[in-house]
C-alpha positions in Angstrom: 10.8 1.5 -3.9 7.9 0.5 -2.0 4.2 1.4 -2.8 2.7 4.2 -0.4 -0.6 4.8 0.6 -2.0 7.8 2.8 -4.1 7.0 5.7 -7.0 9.3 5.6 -7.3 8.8 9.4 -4.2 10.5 10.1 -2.9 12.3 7.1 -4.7 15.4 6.3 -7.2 16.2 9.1 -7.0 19.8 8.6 -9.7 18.9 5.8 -13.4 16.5 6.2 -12.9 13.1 5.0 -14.8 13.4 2.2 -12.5 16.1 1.1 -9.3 14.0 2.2 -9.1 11.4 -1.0 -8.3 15.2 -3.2 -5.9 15.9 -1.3 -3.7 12.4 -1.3 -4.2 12.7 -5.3 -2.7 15.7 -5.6 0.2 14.7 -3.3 0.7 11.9 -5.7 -0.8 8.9 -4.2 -2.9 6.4 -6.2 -3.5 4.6 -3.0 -5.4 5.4 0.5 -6.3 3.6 3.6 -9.0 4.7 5.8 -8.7 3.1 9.6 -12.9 3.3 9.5 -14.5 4.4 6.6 -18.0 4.1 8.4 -19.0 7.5 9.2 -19.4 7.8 5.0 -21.9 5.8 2.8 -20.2 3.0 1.1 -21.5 4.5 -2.3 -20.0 8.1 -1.3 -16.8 6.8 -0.8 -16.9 4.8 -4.0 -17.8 8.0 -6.1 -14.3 9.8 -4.8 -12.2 6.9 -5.4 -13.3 6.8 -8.6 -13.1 10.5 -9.1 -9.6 11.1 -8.1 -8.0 7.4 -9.5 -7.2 5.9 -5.8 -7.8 2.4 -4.7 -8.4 1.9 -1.1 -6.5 -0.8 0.0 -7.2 -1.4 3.8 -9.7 -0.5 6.4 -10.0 -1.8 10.0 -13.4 -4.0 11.2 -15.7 -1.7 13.6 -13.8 -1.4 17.0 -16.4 -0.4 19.3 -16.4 3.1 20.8 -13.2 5.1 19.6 -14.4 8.4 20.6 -14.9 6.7 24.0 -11.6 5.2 24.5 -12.1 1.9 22.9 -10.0 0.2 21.1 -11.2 -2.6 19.5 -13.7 -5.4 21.1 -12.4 -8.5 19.6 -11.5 -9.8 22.6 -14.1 -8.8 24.5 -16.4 -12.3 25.8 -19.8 -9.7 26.5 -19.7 -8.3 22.8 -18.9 -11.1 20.6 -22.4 -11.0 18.8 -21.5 -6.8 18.3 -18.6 -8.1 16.8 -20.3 -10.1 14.0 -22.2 -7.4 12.8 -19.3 -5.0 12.7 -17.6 -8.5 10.5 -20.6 -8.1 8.3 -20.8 -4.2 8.0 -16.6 -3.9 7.5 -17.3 -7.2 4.4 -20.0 -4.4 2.7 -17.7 -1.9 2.9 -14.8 -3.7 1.3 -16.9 -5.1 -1.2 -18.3 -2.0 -2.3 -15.1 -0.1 -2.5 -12.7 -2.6 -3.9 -10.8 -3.2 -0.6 -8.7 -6.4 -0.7 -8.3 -6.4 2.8 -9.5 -5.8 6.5 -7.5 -4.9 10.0 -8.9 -6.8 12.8 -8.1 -4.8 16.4 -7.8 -7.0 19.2 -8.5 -4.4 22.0 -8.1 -3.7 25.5 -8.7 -6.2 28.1 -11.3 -5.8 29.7 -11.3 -5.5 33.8 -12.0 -8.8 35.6 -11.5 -10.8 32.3 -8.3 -13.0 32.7 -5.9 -13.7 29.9 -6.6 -16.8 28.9 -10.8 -15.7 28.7 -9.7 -12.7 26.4 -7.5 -15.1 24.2 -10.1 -17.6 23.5 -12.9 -15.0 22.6 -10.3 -13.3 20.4 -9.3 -17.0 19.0 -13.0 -17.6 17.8 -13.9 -14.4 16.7 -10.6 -14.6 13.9 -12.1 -17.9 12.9 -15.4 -16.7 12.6 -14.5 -13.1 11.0 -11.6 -15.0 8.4 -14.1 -17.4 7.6 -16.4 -14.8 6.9 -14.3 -12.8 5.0 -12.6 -15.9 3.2 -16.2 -16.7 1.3 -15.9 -13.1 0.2 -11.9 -13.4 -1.2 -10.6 -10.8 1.3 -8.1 -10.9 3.8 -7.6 -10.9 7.3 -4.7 -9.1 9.3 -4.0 -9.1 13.1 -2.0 -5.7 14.1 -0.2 -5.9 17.2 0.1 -2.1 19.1 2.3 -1.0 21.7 1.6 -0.8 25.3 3.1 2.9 25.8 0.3 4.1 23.6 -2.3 1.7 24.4 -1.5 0.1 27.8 -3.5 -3.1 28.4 -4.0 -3.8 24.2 -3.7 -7.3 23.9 -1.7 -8.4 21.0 1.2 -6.2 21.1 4.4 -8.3 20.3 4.8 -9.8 17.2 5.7 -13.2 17.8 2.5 -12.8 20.4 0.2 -12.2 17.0 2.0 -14.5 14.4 1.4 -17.2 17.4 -2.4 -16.3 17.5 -2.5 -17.1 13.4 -1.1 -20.3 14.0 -3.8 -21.2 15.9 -6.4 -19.6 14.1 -5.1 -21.9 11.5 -6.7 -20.0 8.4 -5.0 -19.3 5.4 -5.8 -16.3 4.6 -5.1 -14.7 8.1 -1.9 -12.4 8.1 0.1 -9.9 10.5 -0.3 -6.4 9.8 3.1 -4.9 10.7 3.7 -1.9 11.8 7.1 -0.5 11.9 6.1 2.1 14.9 4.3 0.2 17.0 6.8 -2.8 16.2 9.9 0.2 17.2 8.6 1.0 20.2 7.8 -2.7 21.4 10.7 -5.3 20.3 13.1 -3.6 17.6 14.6 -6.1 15.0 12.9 -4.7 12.3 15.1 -5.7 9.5 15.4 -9.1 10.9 11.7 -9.4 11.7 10.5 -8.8 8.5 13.1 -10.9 6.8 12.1 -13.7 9.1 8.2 -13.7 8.5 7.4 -11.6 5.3 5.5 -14.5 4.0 2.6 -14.0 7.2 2.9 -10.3 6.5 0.3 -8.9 4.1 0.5 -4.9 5.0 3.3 -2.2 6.2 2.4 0.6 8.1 4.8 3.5 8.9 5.6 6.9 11.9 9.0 7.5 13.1 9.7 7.1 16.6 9.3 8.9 19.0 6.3 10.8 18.5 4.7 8.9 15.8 5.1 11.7 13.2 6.6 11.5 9.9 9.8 9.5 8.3 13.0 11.7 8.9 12.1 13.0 12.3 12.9 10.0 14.6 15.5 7.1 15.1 14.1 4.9 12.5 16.3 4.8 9.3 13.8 4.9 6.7 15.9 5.0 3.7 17.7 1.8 4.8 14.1 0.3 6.0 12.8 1.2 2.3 15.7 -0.6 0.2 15.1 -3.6 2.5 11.8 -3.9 1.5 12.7 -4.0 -2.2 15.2 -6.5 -1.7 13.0 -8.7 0.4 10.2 -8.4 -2.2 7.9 -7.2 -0.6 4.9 -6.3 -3.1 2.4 -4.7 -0.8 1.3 -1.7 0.6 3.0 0.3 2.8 0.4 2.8 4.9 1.5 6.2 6.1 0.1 6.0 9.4 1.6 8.9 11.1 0.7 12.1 12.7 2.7 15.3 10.9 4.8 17.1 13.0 4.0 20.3 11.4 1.1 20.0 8.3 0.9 16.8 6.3 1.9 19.3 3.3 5.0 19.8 5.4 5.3 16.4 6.3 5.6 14.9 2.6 9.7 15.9 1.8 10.9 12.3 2.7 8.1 11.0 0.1 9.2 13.1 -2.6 12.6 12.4 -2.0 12.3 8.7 -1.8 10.4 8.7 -4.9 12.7 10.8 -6.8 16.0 9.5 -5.9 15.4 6.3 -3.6 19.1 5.7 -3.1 20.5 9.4 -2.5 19.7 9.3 1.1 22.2 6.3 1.7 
């Protein structure tokens, strides 16, 4: 059975952050990602990882103004010196709290910048941000995200992002997969991950449609989870999904994979 972490960002937002790692603990994960960690001090977080026995294993690299509408400035040509710092800040952060790993979001497009403007900026600001991260023995992943959520994203295919690494060239720049956005945007998920686990260093998860919890949607979980094991895949997987209901609510498929992981067959 794969390894689950909560995403802080998504799963129990009835609560504060700070007050979110208790809660994953006592659901029964030793793992959390957080999409940005930065509206806590580094040293705050590290204190309730430590307290509750989680390890954070992802966070995403600054991406702009989120409250705004923003979603991620990688590939933005006026904001390429913004995106340095945010390299620099997101390297503190994973260096402080343990975090093997960091999600780089391409973003929107901006008007009047053509395609092939937006793909060179993005281009050097990988090279730049995995070379960065390389001297401090942490990972780089590129996420691609649907354009039905987010129209106008710029990486949202996954042969699109796995062609971007290629020419990034670095070796310790990988595809963040996630199976909703991936759903919603080309299907083939068995086949896709079979085909490129190697370049895949982190699973995310949400049923579709809705992006809520495993069980709800057309995705068969159960037969998604076994494939995983036999494909050996030894990371992560991130519960990145809204709950339908309350994330309490929401947790059934989780306790039932973990208990029994082939009586949903």
């Amino acid at each position: 059975m794969p390894r689950f972490a909560a995403n802080l960002s998504m799963l129990f937002c009835e609560l504060p952050l700070a007050e979110r790692f208790a809660a994953a603990a006592r659901a029964g994960f030793t793992a959390v990602e957080v999409q940005f960690p930065y509206e806590l001090p580094a040293a705050r977080i590290a204190e309730l990882l430590r307290e509750h026995k989680l390890q954070l294993v992802l966070h995403n690299l600054p991406a702009g103004d989120w409250a705004a509408g923003e979603r991620g400035i990688a590939c933005h040509p006026d904001r390429v010196d913004e995106f340095r710092a945010g390299v620099a800040q997101a390297i503190a952060y994973a260096m402080a709290l343990g975090c093997p790993q960091l999600n780089c979001l391409a973003g929107i497009v901006p008007a009047g910048v053509s395609e092939a403007e937006a793909r060179a900026t993005f281009v050097a600001n990988l090279r730049h941000a995995a070379a960065e991260l390389k001297r401090a023995g942490l990972k780089l992943l590129v996420e691609p995200i649907n354009t039905f959520d987010i129209p106008g994203f710029f990486v949202s295919r996954s042969d699109a992002a796995l062609a971007l690494l290629g020419e990034v060239g670095a070796d310790n720049l990988f595809l963040q997969y996630d199976v909703y956005h991936a759903q919603r945007m080309e299907g083939e998920l068995g086949g896709t991950l079979a085909r490129h686990l190697p370049r895949i260093a982190h699973i995310q998860i949400a049923d579709n449609p809705g992006r809520h919890e495993p069980g709800t949607g057309e995705i068969h979980y159960p037969w998604l989870f076994r494939h995983l094991d036999a494909l050996g895949y030894a990371g992560w997987v991130g519960c990145e999904y809204k709950p339908a209901t309350t994330t309490e609510a929401g947790l059934g498929w989780l306790r039932e994979a973990l208990a029994d992981p082939l009586a949903r067959r």
